[in-house]
N, C-alpha and C positions, 0 to 999 in steps of 0.2 A: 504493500500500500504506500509506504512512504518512497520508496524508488518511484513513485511517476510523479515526486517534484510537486511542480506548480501546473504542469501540464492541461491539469482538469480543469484549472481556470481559467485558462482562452476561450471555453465554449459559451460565455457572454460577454455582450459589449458593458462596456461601462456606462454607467447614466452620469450625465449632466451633472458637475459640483453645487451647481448653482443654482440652488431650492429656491429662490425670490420667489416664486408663483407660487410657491407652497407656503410662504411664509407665513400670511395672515391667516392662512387652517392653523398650523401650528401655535399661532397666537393666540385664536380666538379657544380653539378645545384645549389648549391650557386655562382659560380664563374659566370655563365654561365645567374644569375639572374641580368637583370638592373630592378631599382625603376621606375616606369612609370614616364614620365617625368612632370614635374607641370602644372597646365591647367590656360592657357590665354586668352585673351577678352573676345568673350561671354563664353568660357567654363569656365572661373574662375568667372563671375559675377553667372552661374548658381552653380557653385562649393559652393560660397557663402552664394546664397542663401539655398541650401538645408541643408550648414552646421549651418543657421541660424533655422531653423523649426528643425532639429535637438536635436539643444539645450536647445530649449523649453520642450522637454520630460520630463515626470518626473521621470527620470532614477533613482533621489537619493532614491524615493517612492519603484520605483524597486524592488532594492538592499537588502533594508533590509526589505522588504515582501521575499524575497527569503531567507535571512539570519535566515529568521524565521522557514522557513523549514527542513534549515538547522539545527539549535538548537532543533526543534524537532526529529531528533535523537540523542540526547545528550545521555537519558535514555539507548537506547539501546547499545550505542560502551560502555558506563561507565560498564555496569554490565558484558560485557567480560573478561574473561580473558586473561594476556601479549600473551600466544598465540596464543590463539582463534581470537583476535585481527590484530596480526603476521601474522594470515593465514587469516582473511577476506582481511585485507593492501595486502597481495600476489594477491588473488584473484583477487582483484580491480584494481592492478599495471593489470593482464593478462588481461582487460574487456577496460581497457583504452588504453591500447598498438595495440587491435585489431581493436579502432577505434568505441568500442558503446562510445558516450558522450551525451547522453541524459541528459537533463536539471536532470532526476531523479539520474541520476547518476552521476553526479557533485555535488549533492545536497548530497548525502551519499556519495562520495568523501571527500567533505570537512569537513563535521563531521567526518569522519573516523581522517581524518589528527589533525583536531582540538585536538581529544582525546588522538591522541599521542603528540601532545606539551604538554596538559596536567601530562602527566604518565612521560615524560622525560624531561622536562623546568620545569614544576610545572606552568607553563603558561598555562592559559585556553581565548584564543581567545573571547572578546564578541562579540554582535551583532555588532556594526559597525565594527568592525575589519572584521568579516565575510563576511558584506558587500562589503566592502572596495576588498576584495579577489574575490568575484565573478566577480565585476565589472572587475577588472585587466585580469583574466581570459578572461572576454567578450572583452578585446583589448583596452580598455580604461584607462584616467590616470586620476587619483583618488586625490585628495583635500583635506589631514587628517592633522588638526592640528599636533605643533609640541609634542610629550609624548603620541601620541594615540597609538603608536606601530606598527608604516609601517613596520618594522624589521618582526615579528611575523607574520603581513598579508601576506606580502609577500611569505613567504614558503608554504601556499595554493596553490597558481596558479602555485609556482615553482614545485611543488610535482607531482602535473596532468603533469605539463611540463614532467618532466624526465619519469611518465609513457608512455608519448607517446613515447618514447627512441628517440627524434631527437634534445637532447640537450635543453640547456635551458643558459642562462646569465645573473643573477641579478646582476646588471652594480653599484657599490658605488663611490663614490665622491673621495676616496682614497684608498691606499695599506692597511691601518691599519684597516679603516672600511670593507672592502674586508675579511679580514684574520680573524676579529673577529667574525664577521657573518658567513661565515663558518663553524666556530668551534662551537661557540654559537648554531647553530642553525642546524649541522651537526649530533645530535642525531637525529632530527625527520625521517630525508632522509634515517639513516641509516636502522632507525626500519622501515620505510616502503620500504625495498630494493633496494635502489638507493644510487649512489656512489656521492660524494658531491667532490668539488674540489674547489682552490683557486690559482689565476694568481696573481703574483705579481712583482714588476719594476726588481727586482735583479734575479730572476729565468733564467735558462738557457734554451735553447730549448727542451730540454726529460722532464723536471719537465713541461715545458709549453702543450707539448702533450699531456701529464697524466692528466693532469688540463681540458685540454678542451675534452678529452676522459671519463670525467665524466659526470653523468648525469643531474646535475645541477654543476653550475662552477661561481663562483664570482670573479668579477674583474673590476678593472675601464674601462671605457669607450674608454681612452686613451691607455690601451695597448691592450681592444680587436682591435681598430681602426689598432692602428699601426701592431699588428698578423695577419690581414687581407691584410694588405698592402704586409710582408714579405710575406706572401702565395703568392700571384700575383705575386711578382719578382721569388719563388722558380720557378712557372709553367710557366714562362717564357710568351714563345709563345703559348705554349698546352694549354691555356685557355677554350677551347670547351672541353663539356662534351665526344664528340665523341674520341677525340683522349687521353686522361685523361682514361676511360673506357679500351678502345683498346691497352693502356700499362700497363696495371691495369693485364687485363685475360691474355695477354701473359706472363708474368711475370720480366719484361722489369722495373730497376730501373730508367732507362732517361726519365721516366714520367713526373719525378717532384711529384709525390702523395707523396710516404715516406718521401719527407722532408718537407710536410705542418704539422702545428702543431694544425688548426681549423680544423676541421667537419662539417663545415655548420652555416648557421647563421640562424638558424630557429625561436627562439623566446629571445626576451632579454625582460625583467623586469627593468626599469630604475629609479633608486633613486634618488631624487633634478630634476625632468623631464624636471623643467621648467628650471633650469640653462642649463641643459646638448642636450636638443631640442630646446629652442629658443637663450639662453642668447651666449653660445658656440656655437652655427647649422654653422657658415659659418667661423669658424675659422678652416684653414687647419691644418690639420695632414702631415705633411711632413717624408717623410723618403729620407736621407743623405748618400751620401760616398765619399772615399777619390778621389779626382781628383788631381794626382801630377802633379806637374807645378813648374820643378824647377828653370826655367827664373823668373816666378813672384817671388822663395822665393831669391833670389838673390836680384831681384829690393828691396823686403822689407828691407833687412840687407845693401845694400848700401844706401838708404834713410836715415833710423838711421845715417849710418855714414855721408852725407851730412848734418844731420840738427843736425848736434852737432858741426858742423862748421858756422850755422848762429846765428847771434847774437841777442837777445830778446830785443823789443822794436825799433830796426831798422832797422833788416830785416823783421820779423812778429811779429804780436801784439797778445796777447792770450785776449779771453773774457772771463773770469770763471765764468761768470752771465749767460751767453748765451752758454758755454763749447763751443766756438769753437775759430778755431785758422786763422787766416787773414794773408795772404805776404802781404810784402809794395810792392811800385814799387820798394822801392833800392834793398828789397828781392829777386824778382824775376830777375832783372838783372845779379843781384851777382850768384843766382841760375843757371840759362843761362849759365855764365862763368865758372862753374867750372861743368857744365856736356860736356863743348863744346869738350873732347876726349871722352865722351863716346857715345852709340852708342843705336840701342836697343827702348826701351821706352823712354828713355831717352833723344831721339831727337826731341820728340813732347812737348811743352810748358803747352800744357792743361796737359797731365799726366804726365809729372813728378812733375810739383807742385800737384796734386791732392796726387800722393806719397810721398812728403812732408809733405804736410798738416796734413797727417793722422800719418807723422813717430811722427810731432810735438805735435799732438792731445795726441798721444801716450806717450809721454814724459809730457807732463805736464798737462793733465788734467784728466790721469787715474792714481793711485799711488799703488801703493804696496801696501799690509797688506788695503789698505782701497778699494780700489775700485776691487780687488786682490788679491788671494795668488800665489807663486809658489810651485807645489809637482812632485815631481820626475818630473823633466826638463821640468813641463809643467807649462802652466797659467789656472788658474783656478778663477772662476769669482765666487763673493760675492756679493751675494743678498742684499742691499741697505738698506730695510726694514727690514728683517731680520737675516741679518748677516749669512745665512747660506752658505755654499758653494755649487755651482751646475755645477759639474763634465761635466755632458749635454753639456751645451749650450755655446755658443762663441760668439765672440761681428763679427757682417754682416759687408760687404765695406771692408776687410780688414784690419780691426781695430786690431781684435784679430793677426794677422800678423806681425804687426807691433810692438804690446806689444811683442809679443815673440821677434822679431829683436832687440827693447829696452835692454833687459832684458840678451841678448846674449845667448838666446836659440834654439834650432834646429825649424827652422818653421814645423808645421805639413801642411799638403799638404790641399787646400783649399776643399772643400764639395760640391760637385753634388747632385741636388736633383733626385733622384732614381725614387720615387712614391711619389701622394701626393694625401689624401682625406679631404672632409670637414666632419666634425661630420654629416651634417641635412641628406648628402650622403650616409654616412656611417649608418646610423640607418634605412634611408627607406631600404635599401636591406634586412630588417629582414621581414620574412616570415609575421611573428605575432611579436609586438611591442607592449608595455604597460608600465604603469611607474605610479608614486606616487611622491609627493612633498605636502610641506604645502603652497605653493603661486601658484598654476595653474590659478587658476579660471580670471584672467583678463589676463594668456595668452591662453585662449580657442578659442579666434576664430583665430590667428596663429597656435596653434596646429589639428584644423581642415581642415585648407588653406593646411598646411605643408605635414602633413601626414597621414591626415584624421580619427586623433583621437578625439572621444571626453574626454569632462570631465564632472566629478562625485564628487559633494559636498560631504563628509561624515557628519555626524552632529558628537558633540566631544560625548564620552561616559559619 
């Protein structure tokens, strides 16, 4: 069987790289896709128990019995030549794209791929790493110590991904891991005819399209999360396939399709799995905008002004153990008296001290240069631990409001939440799902409750 090579793979032509006519199907039945929803009482005791005989398999036994078949065409991709090579890699892209994925042909697949890391990294994949790939492939999340090279396994399963042309996302921990892996590892994809691409936090919307219009596309998890999010708000209400479709063939730009920047969420590849599926699963992804409300930024800047008129220690007490700020009673009466012509919020006792408290908080227990910068007329918040700035994010409750009214700065207008997802949400809507980490193995039976994956010991090499 393995003496006839690639041979078998001439007998189709290759299809077309270039899905664009397929895209907005891809777009809209992603849109159109929910994650079945978690299984309860007796469905989740049976859920459990079969994810527990499950695990008893001896999947890791598997793996590298298959790895071995795979090594056994080593011999034969080695003695070709770059193009001969060039055109079996063509061959096997058009045999994979039409949908044959016979265990045989995943098996010289992945040799195939192996030998081009080899010829362009100088990287030669061993037996566990091979393994380690199969498995990912089969949908599962894989257990490789740290220096076994989950970088290099992964562009196995990611390869066959991009031959099936419906996208692919190998999800990293950061922007810099994201960009490096890319490139690093952006010869293999190229020699085997697939456009490799990379999303990163500073990219604008056309660079983000091009990125996810490639065939494999790296990026964290947090800006595929939130690119998915903007897609829903672009498609508004046209969230069904049918009406998405039907402005698509008329040629009708009020679709909303032209300004999605994904193609579907058909398979992600996830790095650190166990952080990014259990440790993060229920922390929300939120998307924000501006809600102007210029009554509230008024209340803010006359607050400052009211509590630059109370005096410390006997109108309110500051706790800097505890960072908060206390009125006395002499505080609040005095406060009383001198809003008794104003009008507004200002008439109710509960909030306008709560608008004190916060102008006061503001005033003396967040400081400039330490808790703080200001850049161009805005406030911008220092990370604590480590001293960086983060442009992002603003202090909740008003806080950040109030530092700007300090500060005698233009309030920016307070933030509506838009859309919001949880990562564990956000990851079941992939068609196919699979990932790698070096600490899984004690979160396996959450990762089978979760999302019905399992996990794959590697042994180290």
């Amino acid at each position: 069987m393995m003496s006839q090579g690639v041979d078998h793979l001439a007998a189709g032509a290759t299809l077309s790289a270039g899905a664009d006519g397929l895209g907005v199907w891809w777009r809209a039945l992603s849109r159109a896709h929910r994650p079945p929803p978690l299984p309860r009482g007796l469905d989740a005791a049976w859920h459990a128990a079969a994810g527990w005989l499950m695990l008893k398999r001896p999947l890791t036994r598997r793996y590298l019995k298959l790895a071995d078949r795979v090594l056994a065409w080593e011999g034969h991709f080695a003695a070709m030549g770059s193009d001969s090579l060039r055109d079996a890699a063509e061959q096997m892209r058009g045999l994979i794209r039409r949908g044959r994925d016979t265990l045989q042909d995943r098996c010289c697949a992945f040799a195939l791929v192996r030998e081009v890391a080899r010829r362009e990294l100088g990287l030669l994949a061993h037996r566990e790493q091979v393994a380690a790939a199969l498995a990912m492939d089969a949908g599962h999340v894989v257990e490789m110590a740290t220096g076994e090279g989950k970088t290099l396994a992964a562009t196995l399963p990611a390869t066959l991904a991009g031959w099936r042309g419906r996208g692919c996302h190998v999800m990293t921990v950061n922007d810099y891991l994201a960009r490096r892996d890319a490139q690093w590892m952006g010869g293999i994809y190229r020699f085997c005819g697939l456009r490799v691409g990379c999303v990163t936090q500073e990219m604008d919307v056309p660079q983000r399209r091009q990125a996810y219009a490639a065939d494999i596309t790296y990026c964290t998890h947090k800006e595929a999360a939130a690119d998915f999010l903007r897609d829903r708000l672009a498609l508004g209400g046209r969230q069904r396939l049918s009406s998405v479709l039907l402005r698509e063939l008329a040629g009708s730009d009020a679709g909303g399709a032209p300004q999605l920047v994904m193609r579907g969420l058909e398979q992600a590849i996830v790095d650190e799995a166990d952080s990014v599926l259990i440790d993060e699963a229920v922390t929300p992804l939120i998307l924000c905008g501006d809600a102007p409300n210029p009554e509230q930024a008024q209340a803010y800047q006359e607050a400052a002004q009211l509590a630059a008129e109370l005096e410390a220690g006997r109108d309110y007490r500051v706790d800097h153990r505890f960072r908060q700020v206390e009125l006395t009673r002499r505080g609040r009466h005095r406060l009383a008296r001198l809003c008794q012509a104003r009008s507004g919020v200002w008439a109710g006792a509960r909030r306008r001290e709560e608008l004190i408290q916060q102008a006061l908080t503001a005033r003396h227990l967040f400081l400039r240069d330490t808790h703080y910068v200001v850049q161009d007329g805005r406030v911008v918040i220092v990370d604590e631990s480590t001293g960086r700035l983060m442009p992002d994010r603003t202090w909740r409750d008003g806080l950040h409001a109030a530092i700007e009214a300090k500060e005698g700065l233009t309030i920016r207008p307070p933030k509506a939440t838009l859309a919001r997802i949880s990562f564990q949400r956000f990851s079941r809507l992939y068609r196919r799902l699979c990932g790698m980490t070096g600490t899984a193995w004690e979160s396996r039976q959450e990762l089978w409750r979760t999302y019905r994956l399992l996990c794959v010991r590697i042994p180290t090499h």
